[in-house]
PAGU-349932 format. One record per atom (N, C-alpha, C): residue in three letters; z, x, y. Coordinates in pm, whole numbers, padded with zeros to 5 digits, always signed. Example, Ala and Ser with C-alpha at 12.3 -4.5 7.8 and 13.67 -1.06 7.14 Angstrom:
REM residues 2
ALA+00780+01319-00569
ALA+00780+01230-00450
ALA+00780+01320-00330
SER+00708+01285-00225
SER+00714+01367-00106
SER+00787+01290+00003
END
This chain:
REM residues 238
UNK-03126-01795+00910
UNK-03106-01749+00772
UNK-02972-01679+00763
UNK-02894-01731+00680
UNK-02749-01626+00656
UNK-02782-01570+00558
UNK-02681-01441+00594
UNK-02673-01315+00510
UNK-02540-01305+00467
UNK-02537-01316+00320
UNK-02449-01293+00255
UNK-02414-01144+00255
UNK-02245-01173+00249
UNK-02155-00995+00286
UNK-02160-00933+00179
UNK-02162-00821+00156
UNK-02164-00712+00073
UNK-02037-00754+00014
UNK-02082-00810-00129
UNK-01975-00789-00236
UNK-01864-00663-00252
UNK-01740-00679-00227
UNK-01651-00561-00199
UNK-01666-00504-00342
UNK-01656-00397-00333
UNK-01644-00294-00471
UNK-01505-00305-00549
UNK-01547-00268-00672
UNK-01407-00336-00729
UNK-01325-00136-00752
UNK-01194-00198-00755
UNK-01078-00079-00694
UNK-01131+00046-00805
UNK-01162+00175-00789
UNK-01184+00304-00853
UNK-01002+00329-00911
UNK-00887+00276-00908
UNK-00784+00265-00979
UNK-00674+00205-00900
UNK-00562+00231-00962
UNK-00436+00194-00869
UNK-00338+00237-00878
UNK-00299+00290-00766
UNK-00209+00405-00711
UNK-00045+00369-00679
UNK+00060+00373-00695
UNK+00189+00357-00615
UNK+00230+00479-00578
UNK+00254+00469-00419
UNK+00362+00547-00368
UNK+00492+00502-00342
UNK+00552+00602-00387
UNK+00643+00609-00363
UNK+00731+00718-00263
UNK+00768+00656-00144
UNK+00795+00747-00042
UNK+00874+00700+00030
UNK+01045+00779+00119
UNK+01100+00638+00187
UNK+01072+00672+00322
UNK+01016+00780+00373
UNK+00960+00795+00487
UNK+00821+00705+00506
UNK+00853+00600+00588
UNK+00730+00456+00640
UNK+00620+00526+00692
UNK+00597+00653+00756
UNK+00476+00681+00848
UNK+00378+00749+00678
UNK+00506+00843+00611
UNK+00399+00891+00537
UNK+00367+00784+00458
UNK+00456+00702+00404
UNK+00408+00588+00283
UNK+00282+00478+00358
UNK+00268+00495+00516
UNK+00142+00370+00536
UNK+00020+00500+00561
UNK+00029+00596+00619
UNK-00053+00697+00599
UNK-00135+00700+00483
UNK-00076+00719+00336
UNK-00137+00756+00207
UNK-00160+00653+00165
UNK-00134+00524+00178
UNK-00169+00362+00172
UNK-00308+00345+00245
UNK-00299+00379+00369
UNK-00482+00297+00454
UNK-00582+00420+00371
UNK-00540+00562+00363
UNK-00630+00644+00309
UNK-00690+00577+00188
UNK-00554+00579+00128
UNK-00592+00573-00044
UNK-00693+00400-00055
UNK-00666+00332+00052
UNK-00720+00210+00017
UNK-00875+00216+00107
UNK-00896+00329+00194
UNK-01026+00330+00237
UNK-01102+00372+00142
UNK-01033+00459+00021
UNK-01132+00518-00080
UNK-01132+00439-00182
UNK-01102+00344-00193
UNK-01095+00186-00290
UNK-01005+00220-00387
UNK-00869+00236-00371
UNK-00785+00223-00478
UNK-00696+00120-00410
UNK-00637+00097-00545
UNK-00557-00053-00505
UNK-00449-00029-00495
UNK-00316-00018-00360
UNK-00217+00038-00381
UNK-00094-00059-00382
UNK+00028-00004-00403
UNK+00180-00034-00372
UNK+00231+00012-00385
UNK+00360-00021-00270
UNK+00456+00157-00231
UNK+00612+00075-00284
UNK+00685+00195-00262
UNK+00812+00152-00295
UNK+00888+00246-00222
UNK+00992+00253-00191
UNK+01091+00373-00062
UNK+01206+00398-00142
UNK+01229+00349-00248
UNK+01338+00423-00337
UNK+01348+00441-00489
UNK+01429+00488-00584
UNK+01360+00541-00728
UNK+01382+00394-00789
UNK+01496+00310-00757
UNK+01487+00176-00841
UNK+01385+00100-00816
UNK+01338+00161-00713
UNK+01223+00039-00654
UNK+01104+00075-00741
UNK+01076+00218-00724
UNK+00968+00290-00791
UNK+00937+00270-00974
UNK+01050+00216-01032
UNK+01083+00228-01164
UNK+01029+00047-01172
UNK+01085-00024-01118
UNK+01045-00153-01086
UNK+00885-00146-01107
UNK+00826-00141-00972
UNK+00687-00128-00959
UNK+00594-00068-01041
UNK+00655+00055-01128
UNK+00559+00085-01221
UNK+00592-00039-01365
UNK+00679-00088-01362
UNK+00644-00200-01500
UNK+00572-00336-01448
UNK+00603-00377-01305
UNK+00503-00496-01274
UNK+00383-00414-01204
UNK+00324-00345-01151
UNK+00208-00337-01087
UNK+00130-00214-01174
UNK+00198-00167-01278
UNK+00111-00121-01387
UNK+00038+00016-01317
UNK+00074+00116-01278
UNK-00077+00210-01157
UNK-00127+00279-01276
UNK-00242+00308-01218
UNK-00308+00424-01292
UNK-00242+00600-01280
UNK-00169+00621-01173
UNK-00119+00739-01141
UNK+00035+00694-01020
UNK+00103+00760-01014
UNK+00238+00718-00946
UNK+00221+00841-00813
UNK+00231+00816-00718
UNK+00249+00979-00630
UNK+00410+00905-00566
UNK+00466+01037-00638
UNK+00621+01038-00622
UNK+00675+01135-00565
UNK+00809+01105-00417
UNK+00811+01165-00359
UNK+00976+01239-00426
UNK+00987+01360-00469
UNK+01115+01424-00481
UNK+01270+01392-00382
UNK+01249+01393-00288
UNK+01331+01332-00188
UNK+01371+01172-00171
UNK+01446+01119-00210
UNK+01469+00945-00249
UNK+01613+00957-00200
UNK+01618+00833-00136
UNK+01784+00790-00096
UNK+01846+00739-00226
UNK+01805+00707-00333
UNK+01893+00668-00467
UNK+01868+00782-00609
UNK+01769+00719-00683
UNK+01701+00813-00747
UNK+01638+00918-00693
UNK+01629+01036-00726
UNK+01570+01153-00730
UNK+01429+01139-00776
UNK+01286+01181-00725
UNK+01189+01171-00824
UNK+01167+01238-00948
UNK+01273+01349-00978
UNK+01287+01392-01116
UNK+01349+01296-01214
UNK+01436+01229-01156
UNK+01546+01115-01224
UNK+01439+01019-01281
UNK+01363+01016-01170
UNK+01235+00868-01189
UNK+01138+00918-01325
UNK+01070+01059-01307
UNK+01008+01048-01372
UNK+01054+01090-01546
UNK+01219+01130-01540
UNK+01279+01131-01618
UNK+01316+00978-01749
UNK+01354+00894-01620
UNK+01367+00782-01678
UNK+01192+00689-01720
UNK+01125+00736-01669
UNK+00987+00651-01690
UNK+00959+00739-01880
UNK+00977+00849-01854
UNK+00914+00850-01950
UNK+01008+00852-02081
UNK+01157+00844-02110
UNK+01259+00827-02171
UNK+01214+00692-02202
UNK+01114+00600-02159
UNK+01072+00462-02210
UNK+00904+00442-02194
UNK+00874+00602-02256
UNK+00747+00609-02303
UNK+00663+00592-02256
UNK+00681+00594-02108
UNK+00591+00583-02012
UNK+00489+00693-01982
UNK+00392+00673-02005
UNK+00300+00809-01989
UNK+00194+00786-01838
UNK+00249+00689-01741
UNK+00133+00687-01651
UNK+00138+00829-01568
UNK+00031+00885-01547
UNK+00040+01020-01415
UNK+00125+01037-01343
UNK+00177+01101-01307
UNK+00281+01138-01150
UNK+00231+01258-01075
UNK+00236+01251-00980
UNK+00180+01413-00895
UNK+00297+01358-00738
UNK+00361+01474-00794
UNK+00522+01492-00721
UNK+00448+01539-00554
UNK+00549+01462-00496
UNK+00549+01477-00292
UNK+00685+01542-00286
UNK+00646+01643-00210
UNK+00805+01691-00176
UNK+00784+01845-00073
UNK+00840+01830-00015
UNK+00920+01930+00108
UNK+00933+02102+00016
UNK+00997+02070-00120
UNK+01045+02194-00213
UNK+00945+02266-00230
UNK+00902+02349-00206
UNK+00810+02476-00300
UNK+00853+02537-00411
UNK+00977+02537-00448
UNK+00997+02703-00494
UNK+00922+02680-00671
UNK+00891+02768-00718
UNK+00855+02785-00853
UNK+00946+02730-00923
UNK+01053+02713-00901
UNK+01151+02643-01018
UNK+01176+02538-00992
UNK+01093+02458-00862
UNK+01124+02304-00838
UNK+00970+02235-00923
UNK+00881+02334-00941
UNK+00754+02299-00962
UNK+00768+02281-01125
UNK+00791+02354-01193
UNK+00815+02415-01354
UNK+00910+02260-01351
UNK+01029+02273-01295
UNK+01100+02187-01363
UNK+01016+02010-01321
UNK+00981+01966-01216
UNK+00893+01867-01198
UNK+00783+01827-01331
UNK+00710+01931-01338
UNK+00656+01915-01422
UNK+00660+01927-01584
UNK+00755+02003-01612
UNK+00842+01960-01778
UNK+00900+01840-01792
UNK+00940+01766-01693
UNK+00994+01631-01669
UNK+00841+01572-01716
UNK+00748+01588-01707
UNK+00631+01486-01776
UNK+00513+01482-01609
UNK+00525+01539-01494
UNK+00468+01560-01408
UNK+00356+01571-01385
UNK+00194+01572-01373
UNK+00107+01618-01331
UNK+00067+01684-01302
UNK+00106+01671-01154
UNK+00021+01768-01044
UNK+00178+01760-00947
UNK+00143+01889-00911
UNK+00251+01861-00737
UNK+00246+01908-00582
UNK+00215+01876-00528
UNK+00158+01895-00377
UNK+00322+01906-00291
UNK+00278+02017-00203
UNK+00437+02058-00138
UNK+00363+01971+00059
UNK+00466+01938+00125
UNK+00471+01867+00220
UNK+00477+01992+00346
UNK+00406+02047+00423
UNK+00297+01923+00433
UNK+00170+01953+00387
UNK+00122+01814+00355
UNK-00055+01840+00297
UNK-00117+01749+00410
UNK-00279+01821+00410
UNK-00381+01726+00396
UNK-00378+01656+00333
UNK-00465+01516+00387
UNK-00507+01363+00311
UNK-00615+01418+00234
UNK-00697+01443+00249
UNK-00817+01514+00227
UNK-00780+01584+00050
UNK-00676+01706+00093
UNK-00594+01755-00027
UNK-00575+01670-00134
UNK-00493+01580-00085
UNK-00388+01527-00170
UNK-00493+01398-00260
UNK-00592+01319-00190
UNK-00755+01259-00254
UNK-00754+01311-00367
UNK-00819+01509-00315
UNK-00859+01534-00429
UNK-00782+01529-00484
UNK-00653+01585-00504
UNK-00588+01551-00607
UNK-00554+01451-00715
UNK-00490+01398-00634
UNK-00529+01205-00712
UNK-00664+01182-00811
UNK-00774+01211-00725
UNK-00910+01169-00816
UNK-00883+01275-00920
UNK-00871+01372-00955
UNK-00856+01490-01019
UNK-00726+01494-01150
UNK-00653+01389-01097
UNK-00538+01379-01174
UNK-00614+01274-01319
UNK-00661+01148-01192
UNK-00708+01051-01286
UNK-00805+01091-01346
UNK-00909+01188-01325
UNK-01025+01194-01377
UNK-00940+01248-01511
UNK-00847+01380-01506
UNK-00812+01432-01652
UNK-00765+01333-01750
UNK-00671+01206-01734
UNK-00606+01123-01752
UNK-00747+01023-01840
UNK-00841+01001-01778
UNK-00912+00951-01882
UNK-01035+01053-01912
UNK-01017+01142-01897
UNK-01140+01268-01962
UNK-01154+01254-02098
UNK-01299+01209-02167
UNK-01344+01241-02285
UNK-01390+01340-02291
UNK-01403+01384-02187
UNK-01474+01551-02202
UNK-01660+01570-02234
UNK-01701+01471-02208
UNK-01848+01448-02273
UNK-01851+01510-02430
UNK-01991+01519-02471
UNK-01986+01531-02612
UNK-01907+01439-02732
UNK-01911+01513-02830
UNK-01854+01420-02954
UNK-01705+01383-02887
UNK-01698+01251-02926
UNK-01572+01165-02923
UNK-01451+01235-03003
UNK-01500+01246-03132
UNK-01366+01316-03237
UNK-01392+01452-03233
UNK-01285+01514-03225
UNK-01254+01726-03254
UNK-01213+01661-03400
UNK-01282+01782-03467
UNK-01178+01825-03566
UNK-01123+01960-03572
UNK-00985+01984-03649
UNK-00989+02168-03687
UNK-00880+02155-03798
UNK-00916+02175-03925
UNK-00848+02155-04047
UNK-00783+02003-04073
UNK-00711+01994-04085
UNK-00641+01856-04127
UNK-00623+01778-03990
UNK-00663+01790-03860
UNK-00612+01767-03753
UNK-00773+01696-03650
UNK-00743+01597-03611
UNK-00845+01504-03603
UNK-00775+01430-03456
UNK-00896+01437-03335
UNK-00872+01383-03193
UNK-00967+01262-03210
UNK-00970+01167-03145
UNK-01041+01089-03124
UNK-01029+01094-02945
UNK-01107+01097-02842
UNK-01070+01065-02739
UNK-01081+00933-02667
UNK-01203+00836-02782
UNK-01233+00729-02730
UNK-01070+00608-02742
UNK-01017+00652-02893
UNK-00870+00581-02872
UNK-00772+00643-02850
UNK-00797+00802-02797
UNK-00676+00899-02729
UNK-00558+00921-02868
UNK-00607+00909-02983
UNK-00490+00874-03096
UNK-00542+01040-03180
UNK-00422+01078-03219
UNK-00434+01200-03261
UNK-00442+01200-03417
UNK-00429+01267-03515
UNK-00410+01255-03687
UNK-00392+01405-03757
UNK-00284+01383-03830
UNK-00253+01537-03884
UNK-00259+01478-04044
UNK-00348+01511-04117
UNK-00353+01476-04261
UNK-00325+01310-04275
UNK-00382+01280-04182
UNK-00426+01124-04198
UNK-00290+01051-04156
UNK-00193+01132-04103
UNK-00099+01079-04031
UNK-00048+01079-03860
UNK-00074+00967-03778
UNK-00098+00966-03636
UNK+00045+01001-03578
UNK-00016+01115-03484
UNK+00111+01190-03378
UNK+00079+01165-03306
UNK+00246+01095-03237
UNK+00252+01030-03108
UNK+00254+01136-03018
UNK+00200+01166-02886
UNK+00158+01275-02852
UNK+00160+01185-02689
UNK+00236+01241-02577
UNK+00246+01233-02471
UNK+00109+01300-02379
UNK+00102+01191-02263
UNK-00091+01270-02216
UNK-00047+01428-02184
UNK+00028+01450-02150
UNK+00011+01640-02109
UNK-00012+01676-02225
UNK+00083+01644-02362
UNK+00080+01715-02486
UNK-00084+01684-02528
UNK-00114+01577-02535
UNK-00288+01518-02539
UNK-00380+01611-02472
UNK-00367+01656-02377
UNK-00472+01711-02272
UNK-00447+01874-02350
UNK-00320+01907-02325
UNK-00283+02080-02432
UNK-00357+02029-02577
UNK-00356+01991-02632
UNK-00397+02001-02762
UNK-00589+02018-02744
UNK-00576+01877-02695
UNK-00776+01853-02650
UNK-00798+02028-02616
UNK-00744+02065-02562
UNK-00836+02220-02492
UNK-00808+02303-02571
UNK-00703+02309-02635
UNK-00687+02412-02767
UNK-00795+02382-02838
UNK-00835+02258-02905
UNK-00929+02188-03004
UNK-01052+02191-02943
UNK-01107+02211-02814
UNK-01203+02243-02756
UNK-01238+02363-02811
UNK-01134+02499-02799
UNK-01177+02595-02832
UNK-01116+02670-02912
UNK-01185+02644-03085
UNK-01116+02624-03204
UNK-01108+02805-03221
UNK-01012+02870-03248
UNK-01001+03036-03312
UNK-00987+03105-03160
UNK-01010+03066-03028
UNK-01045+03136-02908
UNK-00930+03163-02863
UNK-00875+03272-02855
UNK-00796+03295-02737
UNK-00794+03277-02645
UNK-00712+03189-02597
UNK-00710+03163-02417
UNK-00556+03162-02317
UNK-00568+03264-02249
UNK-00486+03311-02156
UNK-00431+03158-02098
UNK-00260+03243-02044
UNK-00166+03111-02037
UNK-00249+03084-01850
UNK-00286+03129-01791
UNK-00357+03122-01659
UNK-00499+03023-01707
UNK-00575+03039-01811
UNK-00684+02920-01863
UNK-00606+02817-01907
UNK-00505+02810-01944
UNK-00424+02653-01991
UNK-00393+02606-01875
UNK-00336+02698-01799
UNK-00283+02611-01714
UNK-00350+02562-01588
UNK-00488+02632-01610
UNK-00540+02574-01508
UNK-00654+02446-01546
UNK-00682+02444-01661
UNK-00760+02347-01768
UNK-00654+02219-01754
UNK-00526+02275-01825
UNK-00460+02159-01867
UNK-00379+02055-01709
UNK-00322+02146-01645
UNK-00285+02058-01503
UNK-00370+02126-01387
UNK-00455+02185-01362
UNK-00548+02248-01274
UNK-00421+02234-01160
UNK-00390+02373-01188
UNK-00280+02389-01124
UNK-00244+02523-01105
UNK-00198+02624-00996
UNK-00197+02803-01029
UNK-00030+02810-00995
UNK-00025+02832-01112
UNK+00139+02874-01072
UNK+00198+03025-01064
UNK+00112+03081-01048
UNK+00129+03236-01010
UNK+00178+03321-01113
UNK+00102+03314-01233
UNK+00198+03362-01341
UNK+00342+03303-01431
UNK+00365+03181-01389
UNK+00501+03128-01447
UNK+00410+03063-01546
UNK+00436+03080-01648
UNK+00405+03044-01719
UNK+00530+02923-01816
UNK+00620+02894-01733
UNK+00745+02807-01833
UNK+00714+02686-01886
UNK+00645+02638-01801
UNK+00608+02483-01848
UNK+00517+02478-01972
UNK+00409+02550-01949
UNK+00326+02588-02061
UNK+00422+02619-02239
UNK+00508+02715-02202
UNK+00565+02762-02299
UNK+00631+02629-02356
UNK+00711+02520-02281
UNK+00798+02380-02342
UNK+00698+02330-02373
UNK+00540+02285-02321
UNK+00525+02185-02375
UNK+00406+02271-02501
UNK+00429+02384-02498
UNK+00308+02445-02654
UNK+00445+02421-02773
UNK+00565+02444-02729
UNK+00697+02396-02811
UNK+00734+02285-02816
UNK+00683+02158-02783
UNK+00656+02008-02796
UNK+00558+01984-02896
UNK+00458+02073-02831
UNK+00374+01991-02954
UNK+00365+02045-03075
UNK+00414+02175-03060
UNK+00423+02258-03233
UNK+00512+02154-03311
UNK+00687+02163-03237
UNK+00701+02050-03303
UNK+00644+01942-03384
UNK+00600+01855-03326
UNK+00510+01733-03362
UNK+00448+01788-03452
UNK+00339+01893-03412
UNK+00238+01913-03527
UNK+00287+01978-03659
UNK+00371+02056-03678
UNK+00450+02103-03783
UNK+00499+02010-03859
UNK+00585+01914-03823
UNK+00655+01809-03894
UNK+00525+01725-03984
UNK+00396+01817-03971
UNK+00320+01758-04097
UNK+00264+01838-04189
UNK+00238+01967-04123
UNK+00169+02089-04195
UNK+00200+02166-04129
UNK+00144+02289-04185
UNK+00183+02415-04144
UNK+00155+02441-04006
UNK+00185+02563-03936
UNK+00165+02578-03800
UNK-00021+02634-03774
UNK-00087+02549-03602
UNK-00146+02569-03623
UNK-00193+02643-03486
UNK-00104+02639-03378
UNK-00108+02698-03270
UNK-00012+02827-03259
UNK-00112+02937-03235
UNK-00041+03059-03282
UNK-00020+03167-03099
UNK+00079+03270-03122
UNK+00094+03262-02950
UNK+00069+03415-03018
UNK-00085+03487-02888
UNK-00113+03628-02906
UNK-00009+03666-02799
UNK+00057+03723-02867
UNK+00162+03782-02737
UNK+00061+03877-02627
UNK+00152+03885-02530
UNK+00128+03887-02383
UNK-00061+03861-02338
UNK-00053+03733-02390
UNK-00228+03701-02343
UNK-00216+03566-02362
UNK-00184+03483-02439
UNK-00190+03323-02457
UNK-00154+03252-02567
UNK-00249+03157-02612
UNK-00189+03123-02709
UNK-00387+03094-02804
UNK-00391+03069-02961
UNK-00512+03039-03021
UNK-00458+02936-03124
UNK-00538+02798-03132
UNK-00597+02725-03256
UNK-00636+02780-03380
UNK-00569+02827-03486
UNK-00578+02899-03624
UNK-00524+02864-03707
UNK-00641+02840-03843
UNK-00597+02793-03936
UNK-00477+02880-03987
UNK-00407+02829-04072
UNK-00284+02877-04198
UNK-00381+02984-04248
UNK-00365+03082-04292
UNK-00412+03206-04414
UNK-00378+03096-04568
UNK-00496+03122-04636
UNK-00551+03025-04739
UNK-00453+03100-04852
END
């Protein structure tokens, strides 16, 4: 009697690294593909820019250190053409101002070298999970003229749709989660990129000034900043 093989599982997403060091780029390749993601690497930023328009990933892990492009350059230029896939930056740099600026570039998450595999998993799963988070519960927020849908990720300010980048998406969703609440720039930032940046709060501050933008250019302002504590979702005074 034959026994038919266990139907392989189909890929939980798909990942590119980008890294030009070969030990770490086949390292995070057999991992990432023992935990069923579907990968492809690239060792430099033209290569990396390439690969994300033909192999499409669900999340990019990009290494800061590149013999051509820079991974700031990369994720500079990805998203200068509206590219919103994930990135969660690889790099050697620690300092707070390599992190802030990584991530105002349109960044994720960022893991300093060296990590655990183990680490850097969770991360990844953690990146993607926010990336398609409906958050359970109702599909649409509302709070005054301002309307989420998460099932088509499409935003609406008085019945007019703002184009809204996923970090700016994910900041808004948690504001709109918690409509009038004050919440400390340490709860954003750990909600919005689950991430502790020790009090720096800079990135937070560009992208709550991204999306005011946006949201202003239709109505009045609706994200209001309690000085030295955070920022709250509040209507206009009637």
């Amino acid at each position: 009697m034959r026994v038919n093989a266990a139907p392989e599982k189909p890929a939980v997403g798909k990942v590119l690294v980008v890294d030009d060091e070969p030990n770490i780029a086949d390292v995070l390749s057999i991992a990432l593909r023992f935990n069923n993601y579907e990968v492809e690497t690239a060792a430099d930023g033209q290569g990396a820019l390439q690969a994300v328009t033909e192999f499409r990933p669900d999340l990019v892990l990009l290494d800061v250190m590149l013999p051509d492009l820079d991974g700031f350059e990369v994720a500079k230029r990805m998203r200068e053409r509206a590219d919103d896939t994930p990135i969660l930056f690889l790099t050697a740099r620690d300092t707070t101002e390599d992190k802030v600026r990584g991530l105002t570039l349109g960044g994720d998450d960022y893991v300093t070298k060296p990590f655990s595999v183990e680490e850097l998993l969770a991360r990844v799963a953690s990146v993607l999970r926010r990336f398609g988070n409906a958050g359970g519960g109702e599909s649409v927020l509302r709070f005054g003229d301002l309307e989420l849908d998460d099932d088509t990720r499409e935003v609406f300010r008085d019945g007019a749709l703002i184009d809204l980048t996923d970090t700016e998406y994910r900041l808004l969703r948690y504001l709109m989660s918690h409509p009038r609440r004050v919440l400390t720039r340490a709860q954003i930032l750990d909600h919005v990129w689950d991430y502790d940046f020790g009090g720096d709060a800079r990135v937070l501050e560009t992208y709550v000034s991204y999306l005011r933008k946006k949201l202003e250019a239709r109505g009045p302002r609706l994200i209001h900043t309690v000085r030295g504590v955070g920022y709250a979702l509040r209507l206009p005074p009637a």
